[in-house]
N, CA, C and O atoms as CSV, one atom per row, in Angstrom:
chain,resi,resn,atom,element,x,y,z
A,1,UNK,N,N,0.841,-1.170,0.000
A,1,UNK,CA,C,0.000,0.000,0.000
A,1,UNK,C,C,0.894,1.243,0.000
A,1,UNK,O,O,1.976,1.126,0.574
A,2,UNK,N,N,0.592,2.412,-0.562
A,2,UNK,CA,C,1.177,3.587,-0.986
A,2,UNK,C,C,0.796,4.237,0.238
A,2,UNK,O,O,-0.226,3.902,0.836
A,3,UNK,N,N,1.676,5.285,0.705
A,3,UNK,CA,C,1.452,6.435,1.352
A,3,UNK,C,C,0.498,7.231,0.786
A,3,UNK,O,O,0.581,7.416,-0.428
A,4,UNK,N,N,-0.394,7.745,1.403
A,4,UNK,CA,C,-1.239,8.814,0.462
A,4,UNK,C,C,-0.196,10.626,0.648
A,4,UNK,O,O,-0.075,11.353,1.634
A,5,UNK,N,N,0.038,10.686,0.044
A,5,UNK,CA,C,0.940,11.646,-0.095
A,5,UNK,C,C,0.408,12.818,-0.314
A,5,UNK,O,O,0.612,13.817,0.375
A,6,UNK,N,N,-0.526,12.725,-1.597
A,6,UNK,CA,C,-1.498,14.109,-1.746
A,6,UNK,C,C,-2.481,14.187,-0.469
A,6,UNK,O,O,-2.488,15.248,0.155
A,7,UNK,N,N,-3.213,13.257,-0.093
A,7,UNK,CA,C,-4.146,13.283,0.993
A,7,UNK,C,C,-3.653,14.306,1.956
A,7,UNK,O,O,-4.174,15.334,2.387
A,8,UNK,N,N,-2.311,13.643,2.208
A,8,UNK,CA,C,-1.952,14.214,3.495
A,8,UNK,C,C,-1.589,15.754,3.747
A,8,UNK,O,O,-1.729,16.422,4.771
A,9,UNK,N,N,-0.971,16.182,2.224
A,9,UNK,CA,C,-0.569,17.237,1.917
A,9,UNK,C,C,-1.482,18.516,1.895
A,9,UNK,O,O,-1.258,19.523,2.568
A,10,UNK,N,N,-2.607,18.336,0.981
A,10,UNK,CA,C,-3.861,18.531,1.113
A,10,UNK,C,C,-4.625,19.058,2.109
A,10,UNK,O,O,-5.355,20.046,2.024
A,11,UNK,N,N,-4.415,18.305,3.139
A,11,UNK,CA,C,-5.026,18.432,4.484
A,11,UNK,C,C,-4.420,19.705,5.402
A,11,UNK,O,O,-4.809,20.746,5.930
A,12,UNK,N,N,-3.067,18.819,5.211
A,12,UNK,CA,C,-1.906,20.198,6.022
A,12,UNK,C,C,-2.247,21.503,5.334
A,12,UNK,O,O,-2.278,22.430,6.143
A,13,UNK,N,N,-2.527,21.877,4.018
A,13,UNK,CA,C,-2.421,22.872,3.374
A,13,UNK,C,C,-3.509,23.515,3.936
A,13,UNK,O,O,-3.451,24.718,4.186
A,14,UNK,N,N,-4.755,22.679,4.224
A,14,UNK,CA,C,-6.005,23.102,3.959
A,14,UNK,C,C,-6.271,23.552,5.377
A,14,UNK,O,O,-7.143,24.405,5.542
A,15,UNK,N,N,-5.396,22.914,6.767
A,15,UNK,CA,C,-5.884,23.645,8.023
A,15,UNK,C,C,-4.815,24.826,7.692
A,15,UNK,O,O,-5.582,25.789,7.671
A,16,UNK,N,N,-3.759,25.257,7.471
A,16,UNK,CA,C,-3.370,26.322,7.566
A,16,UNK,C,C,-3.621,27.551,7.044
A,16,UNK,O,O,-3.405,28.671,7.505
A,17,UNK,N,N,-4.206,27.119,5.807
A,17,UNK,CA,C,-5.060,28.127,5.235
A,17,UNK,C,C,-6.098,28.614,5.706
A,17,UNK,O,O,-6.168,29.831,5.534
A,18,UNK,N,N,-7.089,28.078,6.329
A,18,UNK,CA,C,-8.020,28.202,7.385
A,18,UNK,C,C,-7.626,28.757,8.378
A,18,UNK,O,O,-8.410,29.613,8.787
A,19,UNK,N,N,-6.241,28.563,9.258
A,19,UNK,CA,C,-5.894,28.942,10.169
A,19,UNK,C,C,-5.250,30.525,9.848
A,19,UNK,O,O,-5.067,31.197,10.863
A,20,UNK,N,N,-4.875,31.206,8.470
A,20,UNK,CA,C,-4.740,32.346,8.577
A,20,UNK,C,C,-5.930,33.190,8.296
A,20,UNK,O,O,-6.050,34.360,8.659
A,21,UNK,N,N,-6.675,32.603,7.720
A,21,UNK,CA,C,-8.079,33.109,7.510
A,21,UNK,C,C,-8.403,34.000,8.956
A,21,UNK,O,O,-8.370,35.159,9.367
A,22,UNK,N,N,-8.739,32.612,9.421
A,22,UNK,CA,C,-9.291,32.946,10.594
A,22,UNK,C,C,-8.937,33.660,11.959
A,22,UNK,O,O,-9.732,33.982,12.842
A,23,UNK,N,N,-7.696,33.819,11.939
A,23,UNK,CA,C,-6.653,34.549,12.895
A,23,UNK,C,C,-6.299,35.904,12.639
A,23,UNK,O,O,-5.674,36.196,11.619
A,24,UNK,N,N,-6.764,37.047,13.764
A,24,UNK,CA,C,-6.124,37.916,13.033
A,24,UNK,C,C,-4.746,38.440,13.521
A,24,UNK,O,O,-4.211,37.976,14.528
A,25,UNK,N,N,-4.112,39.570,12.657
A,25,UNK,CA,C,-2.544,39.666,13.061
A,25,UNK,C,C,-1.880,39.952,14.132
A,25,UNK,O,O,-2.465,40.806,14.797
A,26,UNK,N,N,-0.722,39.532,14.663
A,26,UNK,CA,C,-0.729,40.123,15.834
A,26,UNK,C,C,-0.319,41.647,16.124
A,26,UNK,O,O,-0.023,42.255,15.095
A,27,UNK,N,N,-0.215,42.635,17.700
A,27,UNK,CA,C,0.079,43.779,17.363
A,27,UNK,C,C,1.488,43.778,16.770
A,27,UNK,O,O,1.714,44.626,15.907
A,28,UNK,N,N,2.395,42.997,17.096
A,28,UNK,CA,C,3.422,43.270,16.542
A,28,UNK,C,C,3.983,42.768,15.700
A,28,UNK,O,O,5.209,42.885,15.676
A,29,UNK,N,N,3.286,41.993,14.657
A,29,UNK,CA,C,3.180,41.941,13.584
A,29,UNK,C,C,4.012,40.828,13.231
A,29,UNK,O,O,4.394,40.809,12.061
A,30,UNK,N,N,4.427,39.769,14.089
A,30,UNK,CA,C,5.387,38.835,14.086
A,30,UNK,C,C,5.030,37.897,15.228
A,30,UNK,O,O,4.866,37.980,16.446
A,31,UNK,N,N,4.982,36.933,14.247
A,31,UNK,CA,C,4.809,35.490,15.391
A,31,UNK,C,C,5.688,34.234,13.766
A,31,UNK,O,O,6.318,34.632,12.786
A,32,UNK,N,N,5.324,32.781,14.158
A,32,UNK,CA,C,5.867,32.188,13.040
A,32,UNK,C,C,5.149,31.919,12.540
A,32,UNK,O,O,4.071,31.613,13.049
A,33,UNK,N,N,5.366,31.899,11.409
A,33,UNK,CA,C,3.952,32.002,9.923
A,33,UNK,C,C,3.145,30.291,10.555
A,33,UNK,O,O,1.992,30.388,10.975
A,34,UNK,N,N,3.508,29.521,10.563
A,34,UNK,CA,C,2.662,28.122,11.168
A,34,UNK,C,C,3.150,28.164,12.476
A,34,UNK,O,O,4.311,27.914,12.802
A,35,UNK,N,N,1.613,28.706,13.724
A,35,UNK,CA,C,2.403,28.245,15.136
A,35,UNK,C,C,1.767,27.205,15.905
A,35,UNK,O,O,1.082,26.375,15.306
A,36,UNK,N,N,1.927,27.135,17.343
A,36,UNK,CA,C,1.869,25.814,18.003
A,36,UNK,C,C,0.444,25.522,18.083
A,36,UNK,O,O,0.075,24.347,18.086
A,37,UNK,N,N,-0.574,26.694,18.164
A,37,UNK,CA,C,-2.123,26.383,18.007
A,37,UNK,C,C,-1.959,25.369,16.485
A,37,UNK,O,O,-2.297,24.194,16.338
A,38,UNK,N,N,-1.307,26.333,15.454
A,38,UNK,CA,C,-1.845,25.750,14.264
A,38,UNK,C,C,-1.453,24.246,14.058
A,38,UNK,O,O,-2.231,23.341,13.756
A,39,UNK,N,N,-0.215,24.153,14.257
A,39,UNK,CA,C,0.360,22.610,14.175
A,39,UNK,C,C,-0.675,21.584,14.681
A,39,UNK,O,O,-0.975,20.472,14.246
A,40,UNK,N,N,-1.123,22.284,15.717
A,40,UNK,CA,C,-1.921,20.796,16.575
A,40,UNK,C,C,-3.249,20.923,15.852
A,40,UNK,O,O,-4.118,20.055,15.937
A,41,UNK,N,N,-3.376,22.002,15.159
A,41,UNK,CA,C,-4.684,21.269,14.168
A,41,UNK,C,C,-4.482,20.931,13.103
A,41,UNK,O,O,-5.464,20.361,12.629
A,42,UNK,N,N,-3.662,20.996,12.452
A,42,UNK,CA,C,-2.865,20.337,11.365
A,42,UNK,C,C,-2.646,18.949,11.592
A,42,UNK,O,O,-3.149,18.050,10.918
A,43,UNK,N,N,-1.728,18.771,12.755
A,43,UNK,CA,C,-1.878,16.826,13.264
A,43,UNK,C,C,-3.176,16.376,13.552
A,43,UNK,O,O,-3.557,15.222,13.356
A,44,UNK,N,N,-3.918,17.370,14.059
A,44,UNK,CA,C,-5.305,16.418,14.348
A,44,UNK,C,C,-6.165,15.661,12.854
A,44,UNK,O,O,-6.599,14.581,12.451
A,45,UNK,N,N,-6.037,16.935,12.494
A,45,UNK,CA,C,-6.601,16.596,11.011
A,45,UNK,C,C,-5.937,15.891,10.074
A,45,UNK,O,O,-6.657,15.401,9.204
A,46,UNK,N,N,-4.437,15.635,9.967
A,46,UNK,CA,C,-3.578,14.317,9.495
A,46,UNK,C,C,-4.147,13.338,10.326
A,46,UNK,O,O,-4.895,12.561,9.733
A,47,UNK,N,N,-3.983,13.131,11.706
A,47,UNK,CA,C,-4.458,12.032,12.196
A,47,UNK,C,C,-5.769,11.310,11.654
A,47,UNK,O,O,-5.797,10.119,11.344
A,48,UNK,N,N,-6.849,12.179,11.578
A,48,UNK,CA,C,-7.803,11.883,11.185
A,48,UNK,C,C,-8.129,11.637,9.846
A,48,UNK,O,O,-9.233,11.174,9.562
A,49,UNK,N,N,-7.157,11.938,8.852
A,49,UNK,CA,C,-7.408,11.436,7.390
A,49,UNK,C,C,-6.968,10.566,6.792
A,49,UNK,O,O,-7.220,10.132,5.668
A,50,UNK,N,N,-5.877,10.111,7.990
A,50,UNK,CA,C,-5.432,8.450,7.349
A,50,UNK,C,C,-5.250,7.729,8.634
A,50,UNK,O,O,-4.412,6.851,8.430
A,51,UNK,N,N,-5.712,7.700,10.029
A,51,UNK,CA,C,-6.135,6.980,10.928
A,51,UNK,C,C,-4.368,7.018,11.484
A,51,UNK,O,O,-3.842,5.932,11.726
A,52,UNK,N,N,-3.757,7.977,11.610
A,52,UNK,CA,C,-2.436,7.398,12.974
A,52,UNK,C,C,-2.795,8.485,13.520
A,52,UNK,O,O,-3.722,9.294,13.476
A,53,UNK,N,N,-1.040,8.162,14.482
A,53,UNK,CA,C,-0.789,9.287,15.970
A,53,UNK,C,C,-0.101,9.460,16.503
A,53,UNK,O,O,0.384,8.897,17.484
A,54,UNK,N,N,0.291,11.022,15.513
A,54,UNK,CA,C,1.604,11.625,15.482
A,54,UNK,C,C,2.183,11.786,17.295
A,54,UNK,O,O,1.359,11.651,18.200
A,55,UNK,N,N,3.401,12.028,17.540
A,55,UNK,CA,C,3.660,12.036,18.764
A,55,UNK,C,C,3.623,13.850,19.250
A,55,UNK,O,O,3.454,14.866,18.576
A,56,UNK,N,N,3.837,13.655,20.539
A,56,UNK,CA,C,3.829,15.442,20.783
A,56,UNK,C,C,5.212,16.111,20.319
A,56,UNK,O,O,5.243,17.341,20.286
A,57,UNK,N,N,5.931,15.656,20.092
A,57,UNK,CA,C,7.255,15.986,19.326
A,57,UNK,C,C,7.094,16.471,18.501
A,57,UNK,O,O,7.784,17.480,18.353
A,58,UNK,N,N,6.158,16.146,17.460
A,58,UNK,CA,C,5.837,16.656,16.124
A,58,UNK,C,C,5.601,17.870,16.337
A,58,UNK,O,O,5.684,18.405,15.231
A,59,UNK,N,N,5.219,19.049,17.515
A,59,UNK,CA,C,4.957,20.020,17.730
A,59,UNK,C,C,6.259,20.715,17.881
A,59,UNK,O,O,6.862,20.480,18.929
A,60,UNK,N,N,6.776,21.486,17.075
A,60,UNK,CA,C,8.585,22.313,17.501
A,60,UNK,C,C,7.892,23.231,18.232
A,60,UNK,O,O,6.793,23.682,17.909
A,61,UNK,N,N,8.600,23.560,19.353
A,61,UNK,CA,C,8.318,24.716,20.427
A,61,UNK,C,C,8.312,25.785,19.221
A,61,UNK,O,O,8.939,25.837,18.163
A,62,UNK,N,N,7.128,26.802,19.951
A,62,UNK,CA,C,6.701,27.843,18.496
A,62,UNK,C,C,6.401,27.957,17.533
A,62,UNK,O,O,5.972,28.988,17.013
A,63,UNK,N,N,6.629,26.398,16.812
A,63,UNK,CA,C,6.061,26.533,15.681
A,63,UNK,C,C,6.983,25.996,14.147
A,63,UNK,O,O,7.948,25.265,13.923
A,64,UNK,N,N,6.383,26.532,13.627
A,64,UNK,CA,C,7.185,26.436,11.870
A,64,UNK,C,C,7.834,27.479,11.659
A,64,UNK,O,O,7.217,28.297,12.340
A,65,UNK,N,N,8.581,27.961,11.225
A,65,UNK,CA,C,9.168,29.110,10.891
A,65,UNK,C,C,7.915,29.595,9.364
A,65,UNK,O,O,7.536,30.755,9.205
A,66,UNK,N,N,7.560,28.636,8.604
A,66,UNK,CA,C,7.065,28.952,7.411
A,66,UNK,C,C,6.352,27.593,6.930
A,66,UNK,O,O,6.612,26.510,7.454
A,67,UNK,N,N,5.509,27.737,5.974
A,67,UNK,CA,C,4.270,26.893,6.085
A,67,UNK,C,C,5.092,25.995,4.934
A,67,UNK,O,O,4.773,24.812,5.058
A,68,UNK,N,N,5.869,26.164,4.060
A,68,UNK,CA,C,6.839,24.822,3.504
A,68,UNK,C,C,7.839,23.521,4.609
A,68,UNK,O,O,8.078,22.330,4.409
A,69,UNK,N,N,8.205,24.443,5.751
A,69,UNK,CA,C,8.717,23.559,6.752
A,69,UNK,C,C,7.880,22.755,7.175
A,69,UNK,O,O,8.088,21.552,7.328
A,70,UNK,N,N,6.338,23.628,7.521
A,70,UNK,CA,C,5.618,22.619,8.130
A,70,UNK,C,C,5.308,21.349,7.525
A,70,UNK,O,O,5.385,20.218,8.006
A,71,UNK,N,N,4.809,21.878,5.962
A,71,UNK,CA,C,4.114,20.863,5.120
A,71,UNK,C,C,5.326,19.386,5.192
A,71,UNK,O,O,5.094,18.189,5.360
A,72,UNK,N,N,6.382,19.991,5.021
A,72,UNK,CA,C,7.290,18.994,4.941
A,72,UNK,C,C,7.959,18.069,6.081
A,72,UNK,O,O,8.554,17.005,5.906
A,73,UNK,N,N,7.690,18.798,7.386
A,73,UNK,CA,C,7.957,18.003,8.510
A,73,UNK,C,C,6.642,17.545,8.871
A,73,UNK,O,O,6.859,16.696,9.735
A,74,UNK,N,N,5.628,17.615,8.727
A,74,UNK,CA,C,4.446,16.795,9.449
A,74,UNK,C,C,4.029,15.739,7.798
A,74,UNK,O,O,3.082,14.974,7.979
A,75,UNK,N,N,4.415,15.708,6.904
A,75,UNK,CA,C,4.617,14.784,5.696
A,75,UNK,C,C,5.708,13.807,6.382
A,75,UNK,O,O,5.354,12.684,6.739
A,76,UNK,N,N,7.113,14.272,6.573
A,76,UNK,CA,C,8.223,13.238,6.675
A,76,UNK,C,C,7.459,12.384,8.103
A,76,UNK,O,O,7.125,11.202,8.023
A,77,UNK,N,N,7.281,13.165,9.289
A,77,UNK,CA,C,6.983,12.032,10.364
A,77,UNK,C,C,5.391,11.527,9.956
A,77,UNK,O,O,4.969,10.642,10.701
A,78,UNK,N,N,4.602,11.901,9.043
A,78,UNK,CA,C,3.206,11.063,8.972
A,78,UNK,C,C,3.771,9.940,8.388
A,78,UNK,O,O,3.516,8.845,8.890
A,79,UNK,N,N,4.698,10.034,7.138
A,79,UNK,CA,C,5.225,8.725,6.215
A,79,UNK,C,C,5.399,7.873,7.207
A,79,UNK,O,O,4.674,6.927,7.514
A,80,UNK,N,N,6.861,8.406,7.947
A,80,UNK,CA,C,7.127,7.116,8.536
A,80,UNK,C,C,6.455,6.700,9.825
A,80,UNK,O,O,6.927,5.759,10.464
A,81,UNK,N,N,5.625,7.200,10.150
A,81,UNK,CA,C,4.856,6.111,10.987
A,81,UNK,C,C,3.408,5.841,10.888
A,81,UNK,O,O,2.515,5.500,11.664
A,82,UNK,N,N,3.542,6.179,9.392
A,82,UNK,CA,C,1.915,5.380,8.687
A,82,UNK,C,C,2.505,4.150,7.906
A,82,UNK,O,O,1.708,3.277,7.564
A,83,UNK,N,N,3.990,3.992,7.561
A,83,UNK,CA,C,4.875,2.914,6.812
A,83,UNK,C,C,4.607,2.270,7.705
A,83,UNK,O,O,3.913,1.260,7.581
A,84,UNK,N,N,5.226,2.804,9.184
A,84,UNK,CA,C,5.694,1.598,10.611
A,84,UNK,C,C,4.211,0.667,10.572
A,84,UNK,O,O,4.122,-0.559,10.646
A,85,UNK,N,N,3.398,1.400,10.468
A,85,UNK,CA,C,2.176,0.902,11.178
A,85,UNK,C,C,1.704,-0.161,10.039
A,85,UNK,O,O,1.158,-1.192,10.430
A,86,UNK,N,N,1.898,0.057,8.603
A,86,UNK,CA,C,1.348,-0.746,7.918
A,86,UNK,C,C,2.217,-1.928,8.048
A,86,UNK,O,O,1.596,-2.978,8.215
A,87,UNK,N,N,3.797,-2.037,8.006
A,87,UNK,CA,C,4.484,-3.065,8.126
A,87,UNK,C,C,4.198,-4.002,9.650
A,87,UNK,O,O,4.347,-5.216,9.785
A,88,UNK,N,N,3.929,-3.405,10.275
A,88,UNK,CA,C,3.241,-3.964,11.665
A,88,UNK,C,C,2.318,-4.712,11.180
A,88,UNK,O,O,2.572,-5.916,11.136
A,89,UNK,N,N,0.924,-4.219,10.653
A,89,UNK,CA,C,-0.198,-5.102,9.944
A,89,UNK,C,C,0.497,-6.060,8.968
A,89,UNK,O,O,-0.383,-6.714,8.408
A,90,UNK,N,N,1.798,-6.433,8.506
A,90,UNK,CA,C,2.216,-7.251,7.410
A,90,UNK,C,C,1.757,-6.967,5.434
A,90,UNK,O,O,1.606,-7.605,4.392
A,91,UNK,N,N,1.705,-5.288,6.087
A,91,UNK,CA,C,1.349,-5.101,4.396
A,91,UNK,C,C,2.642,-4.898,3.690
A,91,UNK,O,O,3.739,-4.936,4.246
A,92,UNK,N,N,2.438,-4.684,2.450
A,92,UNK,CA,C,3.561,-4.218,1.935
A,92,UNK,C,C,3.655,-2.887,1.555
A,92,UNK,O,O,2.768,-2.449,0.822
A,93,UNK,N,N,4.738,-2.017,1.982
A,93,UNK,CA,C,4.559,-0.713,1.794
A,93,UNK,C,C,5.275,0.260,0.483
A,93,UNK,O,O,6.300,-0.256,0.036
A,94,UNK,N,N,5.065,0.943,0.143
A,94,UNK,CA,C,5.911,1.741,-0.898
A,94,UNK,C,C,6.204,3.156,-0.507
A,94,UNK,O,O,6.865,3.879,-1.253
């Protein structure tokens, strides 16, 4: 079984986008473009679109610096422990 790769990507994209929507700026005009509120709805909603569970690590104190770091660090740790989990079940993974 394949990683869903777009799924996951998708998802991440889609709470952060939401999450600037909905936030407004701060007074001083600087915080990190993805922060620790946003991350944890970003994992919730990975968690929930392909059934794992990311650890609290996955959260960097403060945040992302920028919403390409994020996409790409909550992608690298979903892979590998949506791989772990399928090789656990005895699937075969790609």
């Amino acid at each position: 079984m394949e990683f869903p790769e777009a799924v996951v990507e998708a998802a991440i994209r889609d709470e952060i986008a939401t999450a600037a929507r909905d936030r407004p700026p701060t007074k001083s005009g600087w915080r990190p473009e993805v922060d620790s509120p946003v991350v944890i709805c970003v994992i919730l909603r990975v968690e929930a679109e392909i059934g794992i569970e990311l650890p609290e690590s996955a959260v960097p104190p403060g945040g992302f610096d920028d919403v390409e770091a994020c996409v790409q660090g909550i992608l690298a740790r979903s892979r590998h422990i949506w791989r772990r989990m399928q090789q656990e079940k005895g699937e075969t993974v790609s």
